[in-house]
C-alpha positions in Angstrom: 88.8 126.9 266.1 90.2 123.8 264.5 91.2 124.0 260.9 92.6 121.0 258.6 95.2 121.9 256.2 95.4 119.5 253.3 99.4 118.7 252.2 99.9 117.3 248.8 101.9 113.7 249.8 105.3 113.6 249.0 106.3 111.0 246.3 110.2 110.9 245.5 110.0 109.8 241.9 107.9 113.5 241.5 109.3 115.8 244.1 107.7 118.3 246.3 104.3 119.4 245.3 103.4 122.8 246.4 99.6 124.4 246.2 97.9 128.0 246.6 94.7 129.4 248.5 92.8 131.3 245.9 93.4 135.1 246.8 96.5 134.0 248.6 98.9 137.6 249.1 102.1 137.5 251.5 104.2 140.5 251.8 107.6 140.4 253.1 110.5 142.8 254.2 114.2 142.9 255.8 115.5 145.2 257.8 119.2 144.4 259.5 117.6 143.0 262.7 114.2 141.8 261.2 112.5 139.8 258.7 108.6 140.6 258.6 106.2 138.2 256.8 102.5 139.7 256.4 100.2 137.9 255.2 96.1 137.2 254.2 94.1 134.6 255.5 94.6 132.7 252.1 98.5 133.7 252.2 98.9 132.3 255.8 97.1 129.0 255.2 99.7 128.4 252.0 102.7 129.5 253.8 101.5 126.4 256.7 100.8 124.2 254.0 104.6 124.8 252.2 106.0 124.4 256.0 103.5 120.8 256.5 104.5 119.5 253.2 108.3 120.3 253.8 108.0 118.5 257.4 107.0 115.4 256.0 108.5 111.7 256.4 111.3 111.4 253.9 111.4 115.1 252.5 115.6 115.4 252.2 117.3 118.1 254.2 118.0 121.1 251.6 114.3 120.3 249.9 112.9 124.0 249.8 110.2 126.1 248.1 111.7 129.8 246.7 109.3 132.2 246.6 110.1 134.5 244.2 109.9 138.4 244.6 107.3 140.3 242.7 105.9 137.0 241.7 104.4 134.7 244.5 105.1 137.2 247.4 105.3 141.1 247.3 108.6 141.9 248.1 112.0 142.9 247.0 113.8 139.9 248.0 113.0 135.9 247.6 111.7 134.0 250.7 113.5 130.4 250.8 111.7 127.8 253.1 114.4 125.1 253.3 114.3 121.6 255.2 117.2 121.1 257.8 118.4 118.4 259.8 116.6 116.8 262.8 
């Protein structure tokens, strides 16, 4: 199965540019040894598209999306996505 996953281009002047599957949910907990992200169809194909449209050419290291607990993800702690160095 092939499947294209459109990224929103990233333009410096406006700054990343995230967008949602309809339906999207994600879950996630922490234990002390593990980090579990669950996730519908919907949630899985946004979480990729944050991760694609962080990889991009000229996205700056420390560029991240915060999902926020209770509000884009189910959970009692914040995801943070967050570019790094090559």
């Amino acid at each position: 199965m092939e499947q294209v996953i459109i990224t929103p281009d990233y333009r410096p002047n406006e700054g990343l540019r995230f967008s949602w599957d309809e339906g999207f949910e994600i879950t996630v907990s922490a234990t002390r040894s593990e980090v579990l992200i669950k996730a519908n169809r919907a949630g899985l194909t946004s979480l990729a598209r944050h991760l694609l449209t962080l990889a991009q050419e000229g996205v700056s290291n420390g560029m991240h999306v915060h999902l926020t607990a209770d509000q884009e993800i189910e959970s009692e702690i914040d995801l943070i996505l967050e570019r790094m160095a090559d």
